[in-house]
N, C-alpha and C positions, 0 to 999 in steps of 0.2 A: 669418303675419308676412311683411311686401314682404323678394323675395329680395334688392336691392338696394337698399333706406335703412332708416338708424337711426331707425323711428319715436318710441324713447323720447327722442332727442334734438330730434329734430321738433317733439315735441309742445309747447316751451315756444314756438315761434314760429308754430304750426300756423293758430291763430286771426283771426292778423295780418292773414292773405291769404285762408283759404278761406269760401266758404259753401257753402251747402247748394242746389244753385243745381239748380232745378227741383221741388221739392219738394213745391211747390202744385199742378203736374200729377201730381204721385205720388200725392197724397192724391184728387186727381179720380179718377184712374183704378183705384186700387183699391178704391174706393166702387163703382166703373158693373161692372168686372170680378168683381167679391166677391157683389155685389147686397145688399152689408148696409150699414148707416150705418159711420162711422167709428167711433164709441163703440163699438160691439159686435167691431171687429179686432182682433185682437194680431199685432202684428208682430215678427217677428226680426232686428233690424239689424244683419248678419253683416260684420265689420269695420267696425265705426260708429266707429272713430277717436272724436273728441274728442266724439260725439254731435251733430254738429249737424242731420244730418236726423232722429233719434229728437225732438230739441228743436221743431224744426218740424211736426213733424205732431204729436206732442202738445199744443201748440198750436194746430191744427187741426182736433182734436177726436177722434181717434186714441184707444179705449179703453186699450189696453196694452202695451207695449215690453220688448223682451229685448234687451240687446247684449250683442254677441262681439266680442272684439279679441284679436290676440296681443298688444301692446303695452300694458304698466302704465302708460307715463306719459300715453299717448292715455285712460286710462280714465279716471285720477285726474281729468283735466279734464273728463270725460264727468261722472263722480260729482259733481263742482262744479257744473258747467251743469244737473244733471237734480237736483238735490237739493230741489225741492218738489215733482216728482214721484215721485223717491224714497220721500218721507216721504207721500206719500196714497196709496202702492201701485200705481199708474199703470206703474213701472218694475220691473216683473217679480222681474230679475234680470240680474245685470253679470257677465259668464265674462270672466277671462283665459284663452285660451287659442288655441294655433295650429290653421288649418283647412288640410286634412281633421283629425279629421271634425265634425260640427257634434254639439256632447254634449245632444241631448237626445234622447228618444224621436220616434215615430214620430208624426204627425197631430198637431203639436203646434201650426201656427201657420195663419192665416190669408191670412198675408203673408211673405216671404221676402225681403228686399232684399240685395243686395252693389251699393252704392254708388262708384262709382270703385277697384273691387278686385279683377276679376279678372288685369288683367295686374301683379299684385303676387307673383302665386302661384305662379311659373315658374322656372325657372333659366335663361339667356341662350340655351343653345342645346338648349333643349327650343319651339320652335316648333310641336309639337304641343298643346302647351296641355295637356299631362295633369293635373296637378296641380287647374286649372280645372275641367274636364272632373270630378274626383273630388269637388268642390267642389260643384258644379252636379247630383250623382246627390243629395247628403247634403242640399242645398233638397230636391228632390223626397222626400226620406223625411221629412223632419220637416213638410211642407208638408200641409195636411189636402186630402182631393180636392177641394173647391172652391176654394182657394187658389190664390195666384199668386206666382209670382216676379219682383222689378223688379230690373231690372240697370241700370246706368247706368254708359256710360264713353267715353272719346274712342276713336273709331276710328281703326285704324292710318292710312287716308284723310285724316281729319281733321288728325292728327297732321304728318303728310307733308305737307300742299297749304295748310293755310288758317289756321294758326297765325303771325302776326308774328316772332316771337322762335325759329321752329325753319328759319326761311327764311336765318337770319343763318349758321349753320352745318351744310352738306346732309351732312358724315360724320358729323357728333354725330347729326344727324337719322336717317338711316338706318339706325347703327347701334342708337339707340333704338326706332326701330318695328317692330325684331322683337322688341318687348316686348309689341307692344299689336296684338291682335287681329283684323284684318279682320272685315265683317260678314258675310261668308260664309263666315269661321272659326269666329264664335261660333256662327252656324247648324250649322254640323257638331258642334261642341261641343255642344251644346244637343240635338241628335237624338241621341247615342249617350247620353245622361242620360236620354231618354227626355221630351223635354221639347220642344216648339216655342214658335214667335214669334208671339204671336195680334197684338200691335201693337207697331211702332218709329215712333219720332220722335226728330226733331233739335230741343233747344233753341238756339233762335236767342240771339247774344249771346256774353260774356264773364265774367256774375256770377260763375260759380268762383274767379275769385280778385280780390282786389277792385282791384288795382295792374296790373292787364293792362294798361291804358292806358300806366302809365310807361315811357313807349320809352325811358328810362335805367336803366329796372329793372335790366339785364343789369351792368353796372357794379358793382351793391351787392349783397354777399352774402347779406344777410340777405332783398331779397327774392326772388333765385336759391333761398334754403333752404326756402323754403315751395313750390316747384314740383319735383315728383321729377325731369324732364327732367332738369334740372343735375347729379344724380346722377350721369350718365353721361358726364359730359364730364371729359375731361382738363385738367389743367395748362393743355397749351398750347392747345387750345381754347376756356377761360374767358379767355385771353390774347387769343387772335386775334376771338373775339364783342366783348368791350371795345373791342378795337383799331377796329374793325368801325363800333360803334356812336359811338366817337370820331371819327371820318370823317367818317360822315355826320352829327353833331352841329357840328361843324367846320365843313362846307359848307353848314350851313340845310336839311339834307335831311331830317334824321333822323325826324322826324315823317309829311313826307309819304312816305317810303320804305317805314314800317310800315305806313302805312293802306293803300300799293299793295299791300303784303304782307298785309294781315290779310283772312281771309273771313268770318270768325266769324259777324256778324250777318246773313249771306246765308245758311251752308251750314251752321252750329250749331257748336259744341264742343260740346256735352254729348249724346251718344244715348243715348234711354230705348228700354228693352224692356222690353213686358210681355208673360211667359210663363208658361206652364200645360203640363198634362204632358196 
């Protein structure tokens, strides 16, 4: 369960904004990594929220799915979305429950994903990433020896430098990316699990959430609600980003200010790792 948002409240607006954004290189690479076709994988989609990459790659041609979520109401939508594959057996099985640890036995999956989840799993000033770190032993046990692990998540860099909408407030911003991991955090994390980085890439782009473009986004709460950032922002900091984006909306700026501010389609938001032990 993320130490900081209500995902069961989440979930009725979850859909609004996100996808599943890179999913079709996921499905590439644990075909070339795996050396099996996708029919013959079963994957474990360890905090699969509302399912949308379990949805995609079973579409893709993905033999079989397990999701874990600590959040009921991310699942209830997951059981909605996945319920023809539910019903042809395609969909394993759906665990509520909090990670650590992951409840299945040992050599059970082929594939291992934690999608946009490890910096969920901390508390503000464990900056060691233990919790992750505990997280990332329990892939490796249930993950069978030729298996892999896909991680995917915005890096603290990322997060910091190249995002439009975290350039508008640099304390909210700081003080959020000691949630989120550097990539030679997760490398340390990843080695004491016993585990290394056979390949990383940057998806190029913004498809995670489908209103990244609305440089008034910041203004409307509801679609502030579907991006954990805002989480972390105070009162008067959703005051002063408003105030912010009303200036430069004001002066004719507002658009070209975000596009000077955004890198995304240069330097990616979304990092994929794929790892093995």
């Amino acid at each position: 369960m993320s130490t900081y948002e209500d995902y069961n409240e989440v979930s009725n607006t979850y859909d609004d904004q996100r996808v599943a954004m890179g999913s079709d290189v996921i499905a590439a690479m644990i075909q070339f990594y795996c050396k099996r076709p996708l029919e013959e994988l079963h994957i474990l989609d360890a905090g699969c929220g509302t399912g949308n990459y379990s949805l995609d790659l079973l579409k893709y041609g993905v033999g079989h799915v397990t999701l874990l979520d600590a959040s009921s109401g991310m699942l209830n939508k997951a059981k909605t979305k996945l319920a023809e594959y539910i019903a042809s057996g395609r969909v394993v099985d759906i665990t509520e429950g909090k990670m650590p640890p992951l409840p299945y036995p040992e050599n059970s999956f082929d594939v291992v994903m934690f999608n946009m989840v490890l910096h969920h799993l901390d508390q503000d000033s464990n900056e060691s990433y233990a919790t992750a770190g505990q997280v990332l032993k329990e892939g490796r046990r249930v993950l069978k020896p030729s298996g892999v692990i896909i991680i995917t998540t915005a890096l603290k860099e990322t997060v910091d430098r190249c995002i439009w909408y975290t350039q508008l407030n640099r304390e909210l911003t700081g003080r959020f990316c000691k949630k989120m991991p550097s990539l030679e955090q997760i490398g340390c994390i990843l080695g004491e699990s016993g585990l290394h980085i056979v390949q990383k890439m940057n998806i190029l782009g913004a498809e995670l959430y489908k209103g990244y473009t609305n440089y008034e986004g910041p203004l409307d709460e509801h679609w502030r609600s579907c991006v954990s950032y805002w989480t972390y922002a105070t009162d008067a900091e959703i005051e002063s980003v408003k105030d912010r984006v009303l200036e430069l909306k004001a002066s004719g700026q507002l658009e070209r200010w975000c596009k000077e501010h955004d890198h995304v389609d240069c330097f990616g938001f979304v990092t994929l790792l794929i790892c093995r032990s």
